[in-house]
N, C-alpha and C positions, 0 to 999 in steps of 0.2 A: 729503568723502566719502573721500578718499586717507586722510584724515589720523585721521580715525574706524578705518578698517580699518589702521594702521599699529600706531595704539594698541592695536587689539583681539587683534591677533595678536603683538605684543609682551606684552601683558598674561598671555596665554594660553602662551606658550613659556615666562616666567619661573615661571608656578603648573605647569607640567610637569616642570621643572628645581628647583623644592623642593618634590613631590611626589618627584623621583628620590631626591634629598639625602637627605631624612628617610626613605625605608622604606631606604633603605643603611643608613646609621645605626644605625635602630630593631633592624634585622632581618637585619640583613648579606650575606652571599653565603652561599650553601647550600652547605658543605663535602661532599664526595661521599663516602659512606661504604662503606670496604672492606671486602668481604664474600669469604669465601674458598671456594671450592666443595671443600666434605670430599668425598674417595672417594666415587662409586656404589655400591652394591653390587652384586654379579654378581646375574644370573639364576636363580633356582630354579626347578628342572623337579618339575611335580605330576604324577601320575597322574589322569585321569578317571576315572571310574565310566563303565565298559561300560552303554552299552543293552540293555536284554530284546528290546525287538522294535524291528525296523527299520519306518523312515519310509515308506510308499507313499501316491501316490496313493488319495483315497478318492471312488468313483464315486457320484454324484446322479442321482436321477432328477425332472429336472422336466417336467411336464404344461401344455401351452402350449395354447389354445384363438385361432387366427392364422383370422380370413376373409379370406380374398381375393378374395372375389366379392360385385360390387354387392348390397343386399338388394332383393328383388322388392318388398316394397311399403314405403308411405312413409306414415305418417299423422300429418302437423302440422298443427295444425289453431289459426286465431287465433281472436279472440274481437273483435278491433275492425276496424270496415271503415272507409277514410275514401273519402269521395266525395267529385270534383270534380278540377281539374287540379291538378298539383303547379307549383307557382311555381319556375323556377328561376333564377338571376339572374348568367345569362353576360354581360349587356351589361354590368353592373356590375363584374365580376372582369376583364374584358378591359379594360376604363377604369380600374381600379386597377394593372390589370399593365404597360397601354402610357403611363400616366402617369407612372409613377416611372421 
């Protein structure tokens, strides 16, 4: 087991060390290229074009229909009746809650 992982990690730093070799070789060190910053030039002052009419506020009228008072009558009305009790199954939900 040592000796598996000795080889495999020696195997692997020699194929990283002639991966380095060869792209030096091939492709060498990136010489940094000087680039010289020519003069800015100053700022030029423009004129705007004046506005005709000034910016105001412009006034909305919106019409909002808000109740705030319960409505006096109600009519929902279903169409299917079920008869007899409703099953509900707390004995079971309370043996699933206190058992886990």
């Amino acid at each position: 087991m040592v000796n598996e992982f000795l080889f495999y990690s020696l195997l692997l730093w020699q194929i990283g060390i002639i991966t380095y070799i060869l792209l030096n070789k091939f492709y060498g060190k990136a010489q940094k290229q000087n680039t010289k910053i020519l003069s800015t030039p100053s700022s030029v002052e423009v004129e705007l074009p004046t506005r005709k009419k000034e910016i105001s506020h412009v006034d909305i009228e919106v019409k909002k229909q808000i109740n705030t008072q319960k409505p006096t009558t109600s009519s929902i009305k279903s169409d299917e009746v079920i008869k007899g009790k409703v099953k509900t199954q707390k004995s079971k939900l309370r043996k699933l809650t206190r058992g886990l």
